[in-house]
FILOTOR-208598 format. One record per residue (C-alpha): residue number from 1; x, y, z. Coordinates in Angstrom, 1 decimal, decimal comma. Layout:
% FILOTOR-208598
[NUM [X Y Z]] ...
//
This chain:
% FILOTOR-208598
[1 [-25,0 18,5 -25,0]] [2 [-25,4 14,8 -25,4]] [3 [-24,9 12,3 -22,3]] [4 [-21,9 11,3 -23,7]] [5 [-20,3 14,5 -24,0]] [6 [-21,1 15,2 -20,3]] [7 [-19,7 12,0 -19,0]] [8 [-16,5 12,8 -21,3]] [9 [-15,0 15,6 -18,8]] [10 [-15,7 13,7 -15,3]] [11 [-13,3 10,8 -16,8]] [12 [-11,0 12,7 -18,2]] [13 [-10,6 14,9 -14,6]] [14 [-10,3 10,9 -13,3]] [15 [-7,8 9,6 -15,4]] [16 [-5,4 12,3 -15,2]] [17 [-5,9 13,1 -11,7]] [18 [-5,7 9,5 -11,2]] [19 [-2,5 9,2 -12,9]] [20 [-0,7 12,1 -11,7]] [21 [-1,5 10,3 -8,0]] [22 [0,0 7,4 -9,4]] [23 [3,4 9,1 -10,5]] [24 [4,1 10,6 -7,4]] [25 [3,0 6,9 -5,2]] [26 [5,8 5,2 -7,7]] [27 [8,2 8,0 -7,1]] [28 [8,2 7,5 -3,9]] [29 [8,4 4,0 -4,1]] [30 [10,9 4,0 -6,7]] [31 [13,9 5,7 -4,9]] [32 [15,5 3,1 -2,7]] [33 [16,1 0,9 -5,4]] [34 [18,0 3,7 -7,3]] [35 [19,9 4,6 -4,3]] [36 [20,4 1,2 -3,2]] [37 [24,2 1,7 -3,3]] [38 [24,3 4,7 -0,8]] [39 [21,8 3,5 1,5]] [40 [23,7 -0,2 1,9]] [41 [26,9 2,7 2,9]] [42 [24,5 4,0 5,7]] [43 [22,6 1,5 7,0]] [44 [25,1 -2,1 6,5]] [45 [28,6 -0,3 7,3]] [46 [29,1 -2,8 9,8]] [47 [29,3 -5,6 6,3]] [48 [31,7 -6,0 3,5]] [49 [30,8 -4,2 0,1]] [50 [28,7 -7,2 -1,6]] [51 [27,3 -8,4 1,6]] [52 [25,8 -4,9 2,1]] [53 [24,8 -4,7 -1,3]] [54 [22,9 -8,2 -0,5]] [55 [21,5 -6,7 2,7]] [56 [20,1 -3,5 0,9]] [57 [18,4 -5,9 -2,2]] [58 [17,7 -8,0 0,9]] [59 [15,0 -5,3 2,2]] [60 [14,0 -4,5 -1,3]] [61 [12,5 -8,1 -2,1]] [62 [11,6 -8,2 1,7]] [63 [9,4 -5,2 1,3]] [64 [7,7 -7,1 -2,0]] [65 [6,7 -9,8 0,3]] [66 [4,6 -7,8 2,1]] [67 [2,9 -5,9 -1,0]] [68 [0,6 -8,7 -1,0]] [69 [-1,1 -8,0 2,4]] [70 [-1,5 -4,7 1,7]] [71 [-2,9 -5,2 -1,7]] [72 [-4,9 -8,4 -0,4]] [73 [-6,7 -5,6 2,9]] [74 [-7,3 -2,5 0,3]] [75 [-8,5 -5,0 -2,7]] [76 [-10,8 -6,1 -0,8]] [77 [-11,6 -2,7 0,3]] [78 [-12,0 -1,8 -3,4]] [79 [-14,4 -4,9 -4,1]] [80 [-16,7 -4,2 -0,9]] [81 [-16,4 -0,3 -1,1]] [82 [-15,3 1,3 -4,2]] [83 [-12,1 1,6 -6,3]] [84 [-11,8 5,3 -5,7]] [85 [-11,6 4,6 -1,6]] [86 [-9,0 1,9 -1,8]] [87 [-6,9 3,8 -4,3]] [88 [-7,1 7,1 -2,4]] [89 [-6,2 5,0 0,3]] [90 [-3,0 3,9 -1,0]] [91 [-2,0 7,5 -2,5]] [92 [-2,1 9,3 1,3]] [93 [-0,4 6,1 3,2]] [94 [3,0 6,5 1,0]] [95 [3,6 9,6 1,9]] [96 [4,8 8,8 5,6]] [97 [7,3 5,9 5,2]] [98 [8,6 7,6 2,5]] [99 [9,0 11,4 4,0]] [100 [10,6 8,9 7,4]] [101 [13,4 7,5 5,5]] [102 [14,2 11,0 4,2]] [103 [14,6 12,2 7,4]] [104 [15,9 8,6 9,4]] [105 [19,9 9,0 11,4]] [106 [22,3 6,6 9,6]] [107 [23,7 3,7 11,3]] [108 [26,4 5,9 12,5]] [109 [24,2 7,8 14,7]] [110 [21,8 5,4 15,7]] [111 [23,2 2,0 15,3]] [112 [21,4 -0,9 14,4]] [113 [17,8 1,0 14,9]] [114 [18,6 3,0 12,1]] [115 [18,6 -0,5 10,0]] [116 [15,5 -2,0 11,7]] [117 [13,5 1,8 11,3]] [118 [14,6 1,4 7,7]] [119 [13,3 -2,1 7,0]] [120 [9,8 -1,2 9,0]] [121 [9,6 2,0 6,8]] [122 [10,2 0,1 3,8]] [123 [7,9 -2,4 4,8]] [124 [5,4 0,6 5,5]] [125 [5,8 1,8 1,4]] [126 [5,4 -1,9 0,3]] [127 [1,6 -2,0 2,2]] [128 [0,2 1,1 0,8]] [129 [1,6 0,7 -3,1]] [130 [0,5 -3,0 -2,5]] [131 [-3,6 -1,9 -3,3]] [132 [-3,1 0,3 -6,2]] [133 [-3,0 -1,9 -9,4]] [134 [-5,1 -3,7 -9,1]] [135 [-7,4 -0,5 -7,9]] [136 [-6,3 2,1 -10,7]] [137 [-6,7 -1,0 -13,5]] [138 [-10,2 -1,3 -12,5]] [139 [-11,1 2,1 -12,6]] [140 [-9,4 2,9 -15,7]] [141 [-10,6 -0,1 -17,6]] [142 [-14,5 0,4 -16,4]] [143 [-14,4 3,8 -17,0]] [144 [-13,3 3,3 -20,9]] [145 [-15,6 2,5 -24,1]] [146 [-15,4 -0,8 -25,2]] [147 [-13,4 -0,5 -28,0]] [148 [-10,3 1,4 -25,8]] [149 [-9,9 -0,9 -22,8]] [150 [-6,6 -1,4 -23,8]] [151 [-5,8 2,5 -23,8]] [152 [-7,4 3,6 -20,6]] [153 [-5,9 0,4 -18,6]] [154 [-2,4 1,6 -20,0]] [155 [-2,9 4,6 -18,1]] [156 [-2,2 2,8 -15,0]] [157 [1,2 1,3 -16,3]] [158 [1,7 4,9 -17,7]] [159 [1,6 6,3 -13,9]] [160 [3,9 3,9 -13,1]] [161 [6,4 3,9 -15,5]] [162 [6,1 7,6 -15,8]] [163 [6,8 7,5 -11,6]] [164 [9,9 5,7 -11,7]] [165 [11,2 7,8 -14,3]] [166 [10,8 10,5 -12,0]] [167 [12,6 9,1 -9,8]] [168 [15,4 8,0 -11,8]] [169 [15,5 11,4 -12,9]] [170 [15,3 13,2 -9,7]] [171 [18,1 10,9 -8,4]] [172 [20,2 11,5 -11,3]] [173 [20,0 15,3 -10,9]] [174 [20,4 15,2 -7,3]] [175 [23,5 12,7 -8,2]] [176 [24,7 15,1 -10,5]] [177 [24,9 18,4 -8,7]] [178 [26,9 17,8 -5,9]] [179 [30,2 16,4 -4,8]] [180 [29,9 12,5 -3,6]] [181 [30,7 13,1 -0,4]] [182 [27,8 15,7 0,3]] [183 [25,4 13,0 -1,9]] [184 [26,4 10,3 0,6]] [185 [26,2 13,0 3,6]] [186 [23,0 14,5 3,1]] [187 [21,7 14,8 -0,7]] [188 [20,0 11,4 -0,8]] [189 [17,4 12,4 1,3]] [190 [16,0 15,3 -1,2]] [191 [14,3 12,9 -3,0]] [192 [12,5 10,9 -0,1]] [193 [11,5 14,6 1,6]] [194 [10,1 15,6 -2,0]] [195 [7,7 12,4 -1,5]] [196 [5,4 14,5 0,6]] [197 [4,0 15,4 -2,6]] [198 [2,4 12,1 -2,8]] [199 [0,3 13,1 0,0]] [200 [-1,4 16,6 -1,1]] [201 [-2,0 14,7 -4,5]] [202 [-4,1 12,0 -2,4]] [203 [-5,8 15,0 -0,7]] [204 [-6,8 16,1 -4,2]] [205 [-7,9 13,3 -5,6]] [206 [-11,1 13,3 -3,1]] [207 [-12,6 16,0 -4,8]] [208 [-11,8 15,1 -8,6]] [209 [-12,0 11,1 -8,9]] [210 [-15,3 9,7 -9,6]] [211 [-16,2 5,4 -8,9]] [212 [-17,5 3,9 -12,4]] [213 [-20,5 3,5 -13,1]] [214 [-20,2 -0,4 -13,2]] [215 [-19,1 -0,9 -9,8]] [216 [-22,2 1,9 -9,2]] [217 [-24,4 -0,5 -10,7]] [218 [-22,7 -3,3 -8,9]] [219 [-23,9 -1,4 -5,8]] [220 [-27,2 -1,0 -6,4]] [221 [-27,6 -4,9 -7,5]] [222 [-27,0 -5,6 -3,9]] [223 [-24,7 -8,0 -5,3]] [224 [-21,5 -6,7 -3,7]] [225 [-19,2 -10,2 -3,1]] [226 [-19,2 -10,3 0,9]] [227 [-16,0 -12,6 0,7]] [228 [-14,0 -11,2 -3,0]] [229 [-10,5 -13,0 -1,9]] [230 [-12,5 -16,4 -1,1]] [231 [-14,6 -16,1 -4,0]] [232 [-12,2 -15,4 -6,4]] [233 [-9,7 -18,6 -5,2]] [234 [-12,7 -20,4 -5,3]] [235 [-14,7 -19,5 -8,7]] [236 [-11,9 -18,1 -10,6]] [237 [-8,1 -20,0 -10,0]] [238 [-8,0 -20,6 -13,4]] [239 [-7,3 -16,7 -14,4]] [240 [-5,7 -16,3 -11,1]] [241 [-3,1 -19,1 -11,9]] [242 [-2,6 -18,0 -15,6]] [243 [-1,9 -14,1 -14,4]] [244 [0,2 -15,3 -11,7]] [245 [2,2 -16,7 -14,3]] [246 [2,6 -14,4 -17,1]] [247 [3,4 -11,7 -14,5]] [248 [7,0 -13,7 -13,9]] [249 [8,3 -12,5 -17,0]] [250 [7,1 -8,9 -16,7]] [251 [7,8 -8,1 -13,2]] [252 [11,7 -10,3 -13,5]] [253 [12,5 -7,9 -16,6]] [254 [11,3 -4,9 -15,4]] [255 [13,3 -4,5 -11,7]] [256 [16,5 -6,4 -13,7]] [257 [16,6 -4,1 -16,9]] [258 [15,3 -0,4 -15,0]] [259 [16,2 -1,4 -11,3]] [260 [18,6 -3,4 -10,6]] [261 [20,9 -2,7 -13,4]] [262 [22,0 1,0 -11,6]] [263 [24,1 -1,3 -9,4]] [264 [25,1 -3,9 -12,2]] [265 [26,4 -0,8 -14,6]] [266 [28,4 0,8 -11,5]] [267 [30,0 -2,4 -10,6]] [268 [30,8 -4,4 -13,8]] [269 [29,8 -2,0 -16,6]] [270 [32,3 0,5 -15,4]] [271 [30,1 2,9 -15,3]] [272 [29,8 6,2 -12,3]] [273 [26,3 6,5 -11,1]] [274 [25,2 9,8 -12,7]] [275 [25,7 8,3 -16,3]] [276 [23,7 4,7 -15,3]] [277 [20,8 7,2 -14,3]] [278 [20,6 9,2 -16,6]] [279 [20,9 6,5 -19,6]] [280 [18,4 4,7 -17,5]] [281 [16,4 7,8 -17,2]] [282 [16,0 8,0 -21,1]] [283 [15,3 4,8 -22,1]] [284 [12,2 4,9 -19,4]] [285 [11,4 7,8 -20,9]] [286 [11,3 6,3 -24,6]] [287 [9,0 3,6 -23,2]] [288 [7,1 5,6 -21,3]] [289 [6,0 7,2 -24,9]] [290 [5,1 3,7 -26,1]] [291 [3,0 2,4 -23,9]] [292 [-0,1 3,8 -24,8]] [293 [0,8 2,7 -28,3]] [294 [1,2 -1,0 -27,5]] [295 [-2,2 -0,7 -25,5]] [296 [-3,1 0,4 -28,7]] [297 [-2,3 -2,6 -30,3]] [298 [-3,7 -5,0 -28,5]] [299 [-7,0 -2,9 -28,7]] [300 [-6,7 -3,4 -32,5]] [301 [-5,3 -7,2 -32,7]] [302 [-6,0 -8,5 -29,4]] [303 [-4,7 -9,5 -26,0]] [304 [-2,7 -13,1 -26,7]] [305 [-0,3 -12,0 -29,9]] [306 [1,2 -8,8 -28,0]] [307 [1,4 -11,0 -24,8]] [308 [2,9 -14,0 -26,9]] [309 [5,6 -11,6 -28,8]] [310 [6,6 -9,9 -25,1]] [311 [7,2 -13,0 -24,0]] [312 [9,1 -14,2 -27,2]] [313 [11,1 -11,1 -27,4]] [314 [12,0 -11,1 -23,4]] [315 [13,9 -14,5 -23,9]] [316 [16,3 -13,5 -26,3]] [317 [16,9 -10,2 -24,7]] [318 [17,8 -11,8 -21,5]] [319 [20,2 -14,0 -23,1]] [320 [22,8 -10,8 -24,2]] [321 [21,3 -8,2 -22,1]] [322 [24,0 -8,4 -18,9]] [323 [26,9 -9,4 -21,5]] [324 [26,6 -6,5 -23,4]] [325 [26,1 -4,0 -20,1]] [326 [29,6 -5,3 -18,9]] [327 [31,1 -4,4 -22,3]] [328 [32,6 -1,5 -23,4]] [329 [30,0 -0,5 -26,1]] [330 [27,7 2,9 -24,5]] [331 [25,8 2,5 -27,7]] [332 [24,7 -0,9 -27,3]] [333 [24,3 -0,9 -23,7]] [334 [21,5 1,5 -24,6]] [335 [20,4 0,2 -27,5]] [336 [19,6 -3,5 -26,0]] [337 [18,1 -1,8 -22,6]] [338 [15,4 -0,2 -25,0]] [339 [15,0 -3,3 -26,9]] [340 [13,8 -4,5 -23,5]] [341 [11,6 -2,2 -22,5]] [342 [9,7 -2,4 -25,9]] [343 [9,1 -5,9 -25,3]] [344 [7,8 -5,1 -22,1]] [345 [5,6 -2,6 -23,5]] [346 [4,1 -4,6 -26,1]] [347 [3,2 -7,3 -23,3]] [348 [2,3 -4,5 -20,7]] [349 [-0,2 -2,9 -23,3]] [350 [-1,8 -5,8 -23,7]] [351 [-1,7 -7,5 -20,5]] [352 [-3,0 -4,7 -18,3]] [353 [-6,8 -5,1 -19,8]] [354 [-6,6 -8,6 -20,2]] [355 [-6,0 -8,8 -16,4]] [356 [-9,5 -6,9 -15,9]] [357 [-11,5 -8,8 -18,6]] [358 [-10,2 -12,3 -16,7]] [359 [-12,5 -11,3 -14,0]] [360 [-16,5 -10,0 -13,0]] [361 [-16,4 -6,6 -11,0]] [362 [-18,1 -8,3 -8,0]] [363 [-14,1 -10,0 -7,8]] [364 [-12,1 -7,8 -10,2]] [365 [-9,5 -6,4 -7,8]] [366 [-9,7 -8,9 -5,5]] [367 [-8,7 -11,7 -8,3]] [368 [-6,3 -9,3 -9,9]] [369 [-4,1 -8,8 -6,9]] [370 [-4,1 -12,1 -5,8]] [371 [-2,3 -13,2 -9,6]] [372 [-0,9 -9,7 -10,4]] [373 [0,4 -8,2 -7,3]] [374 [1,5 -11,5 -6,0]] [375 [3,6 -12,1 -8,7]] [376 [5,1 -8,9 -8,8]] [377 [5,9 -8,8 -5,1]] [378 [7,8 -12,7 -5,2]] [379 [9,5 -12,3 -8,7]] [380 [9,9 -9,1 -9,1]] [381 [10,8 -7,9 -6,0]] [382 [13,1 -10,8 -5,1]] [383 [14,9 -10,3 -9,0]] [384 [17,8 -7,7 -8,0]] [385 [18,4 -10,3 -5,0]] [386 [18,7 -13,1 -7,0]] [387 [20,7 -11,6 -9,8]] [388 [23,4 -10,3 -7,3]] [389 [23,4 -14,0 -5,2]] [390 [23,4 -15,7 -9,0]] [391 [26,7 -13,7 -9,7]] [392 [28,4 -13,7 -6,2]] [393 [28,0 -17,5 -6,5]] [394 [28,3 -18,2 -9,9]] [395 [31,1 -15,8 -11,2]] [396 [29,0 -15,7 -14,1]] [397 [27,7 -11,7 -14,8]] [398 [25,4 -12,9 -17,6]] [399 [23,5 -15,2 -14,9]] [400 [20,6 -12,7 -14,2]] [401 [20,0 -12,4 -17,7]] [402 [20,2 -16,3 -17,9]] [403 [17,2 -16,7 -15,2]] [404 [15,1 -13,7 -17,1]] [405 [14,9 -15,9 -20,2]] [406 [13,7 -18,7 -18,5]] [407 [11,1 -16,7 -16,1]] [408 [10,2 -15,6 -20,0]] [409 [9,8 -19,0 -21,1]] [410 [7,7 -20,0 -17,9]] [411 [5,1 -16,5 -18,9]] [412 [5,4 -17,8 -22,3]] [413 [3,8 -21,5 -21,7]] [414 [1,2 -19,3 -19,8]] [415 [-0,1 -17,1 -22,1]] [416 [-0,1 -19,1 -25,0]] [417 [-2,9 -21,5 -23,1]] [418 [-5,3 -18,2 -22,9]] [419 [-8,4 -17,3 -24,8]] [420 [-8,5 -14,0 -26,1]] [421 [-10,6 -11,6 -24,2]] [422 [-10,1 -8,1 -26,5]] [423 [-13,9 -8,3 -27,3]] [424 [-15,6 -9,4 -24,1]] [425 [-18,0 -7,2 -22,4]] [426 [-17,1 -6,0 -18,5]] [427 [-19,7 -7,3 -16,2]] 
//
């Protein structure tokens, strides 16, 4: 057997180990913001309707502010240590926070606790999911031959994706099967106690998941960065700065068109909660099917065109998207939903390994969480917030989809000032 066919099986066991760790991290993660109405019921009853709603998104985008922290400690844990530490790391911590809020009183038993136990738990899940990006998108990406970058990075998006399908499933099923009033009693906390999953998958993933052999190499060079977060600010703002950027557009789009639109279909599409999940459920499903074909494509064209028509595509998706939800039209509600997510795709594909190439491994996760995860915590986390402020203030329902077009055109300017990376060598 050659070396290469013994080296074959070790990365396989990695990647799907990997990714199955992934799926039940994003899972847990995934399930306030599905439940979003329910918990706002429980936890803000002292508020009016959209004030509670506010509070609830409130705690979302807070929780995304401090995904940054957590990803900024384990990155660098990652860059001095080894991905498969930092991301193990991240896997057992969400399983506490998560199997907590399953099991926290309401505001009716506890009072105002219950609301500050619920922000602090959240808070908890934002710090451990915070590490693994840019953790799993290293490993992946070094692990793969050179001519699949693209592929094996998608892996990580794959996980994810995959994740918050399974939690937009699980919440629709758990929506489904009971009356409302046992749902808003006792059934929303299934899915949270099912997160203690997350945890005997971290336990596994000690024994299967293997470091690549770059960061190895890295390790035996003795020429480990002893400061990755300095150094990459330092040596490499430029990539930083353009990442930072070009994640507006992805991270707006994904928590407005998979996220946040559960509450917009429930209160201006007309639409009960068991039928916005499970459409929503679909549709993630359909993309989830794609991505490793639009990693595919940028392996074959090249980073900058799929990231340049993602972008392209996102802007005129956001300008009908939220219209077209408050119609009457199922059809086209579903049909312009997956029209987003296969822009997304095509950019995701394509911008997951270009976010590894932009860097050296002495820095890689360091310098990817500081443009990626940043990003994705202020834009993304803070989008349903904005989009139910924009229409409370406004009147205007198609005023989310207004500010995703523009966030598009911001990733747009970006990534069209980037030089294609598709063939450079990891090092």
């Amino acid at each position: 057997m050659s070396d290469t066919q013994q080296n074959a099986l070790p990365h396989k066991k990695t990647i799907i180990a990997s990714t199955l760790a992934i799926i039940l991290e994003w899972y847990s993660f995934s399930i306030f913001g599905f439940y979003a109405l329910i918990l706002s019921k429980l936890f803000f009853p002292f508020a009016n309707e959209t004030t509670a709603i506010l509070s609830t998104f409130l705690i979302f985008a807070l929780s995304f502010l401090f995904r940054p922290l957590g990803s900024v400690i384990i990155a660098s844990i990652g860059d001095r240590v080894g991905r498969k530490s930092a991301f193990i790391l991240t896997v057992i911590l969400m399983t506490f926070p998560t199997v907590l809020i399953g099991l926290l009183p309401t505001y009716e038993s506890l009072g105002i606790a219950a609301t500050v136990l619920l922000i602090i738990l959240r808070i908890a899940q934002a710090l451990s999911v915070g590490g693994e990006r840019s953790a799993t998108l290293s490993l992946f990406t070094e692990l793969a031959p050179s001519n699949l970058k693209g592929l094996y990075g998608s892996m990580s998006l794959f996980g994810t994706t995959t994740g918050i399908l399974l939690a937009s499933a699980v919440c629709g099923l758990v929506s489904s099967s009971m009356p409302q009033e046992d749902l808003i009693a006792w059934g929303w906390r299934i899915p949270f106690l099912l997160g203690a999953l997350t945890g005997i998958a971290g336990l596994f993933l000690r024994k299967i998941v293997e470091e690549s052999e770059i960061f190895r190499n890295l390790i035996t060079s003795g020429k480990v960065s002893k400061s990755p977060l300095k150094e990459s600010l330092m040596k490499h703002w430029r990539p930083v700065l353009i990442i930072l950027s070009a994640t507006i557009m992805f991270a707006v789009s994904f928590y407005l068109i998979f996220v946040y639109i559960i509450t917009f279909g429930i209160r201006f599409g007309d639409m009960p909660l068991p039928q916005i999940l499970n459409i929503n459920t679909i549709n993630l499903a359909l993309i989830t099917l794609l991505i490793p074909l639009g990693a595919y494509f940028s392996d074959r064209v090249g980073r900058k065109p799929a990231l340049i028509i993602g972008c392209a595509g996102m802007i005129f998706v956001g300008i009908f998207f939220f219209n077209i939800f408050a119609g009457e039209s199922l059809t086209n509600k579903i049909i312009i939903q997956l029209t987003g997510g296969i822009f997304m795709v095509i950019f995701a594909g394509a911008f997951a390994p270009f976010m590894v190439e932009s860097f050296p491994t002495r820095v890689r996760m360091s310098g990817i969480s500081l443009g990626n995860v940043i990003g994705f915590s202020v834009f993304g986390g803070s989008a349903p917030l904005v989009a139910s402020y924009l229409i409370f203030n406004t009147g205007n329902i198609n005023a989310p989809g207004i500010y995703l077009s523009i966030c598009s055109v911001i990733s747009l300017i970006a990534v069209l000032t980037i030089k294609e990376t598709f063939k450079n060598k990891l090092g």
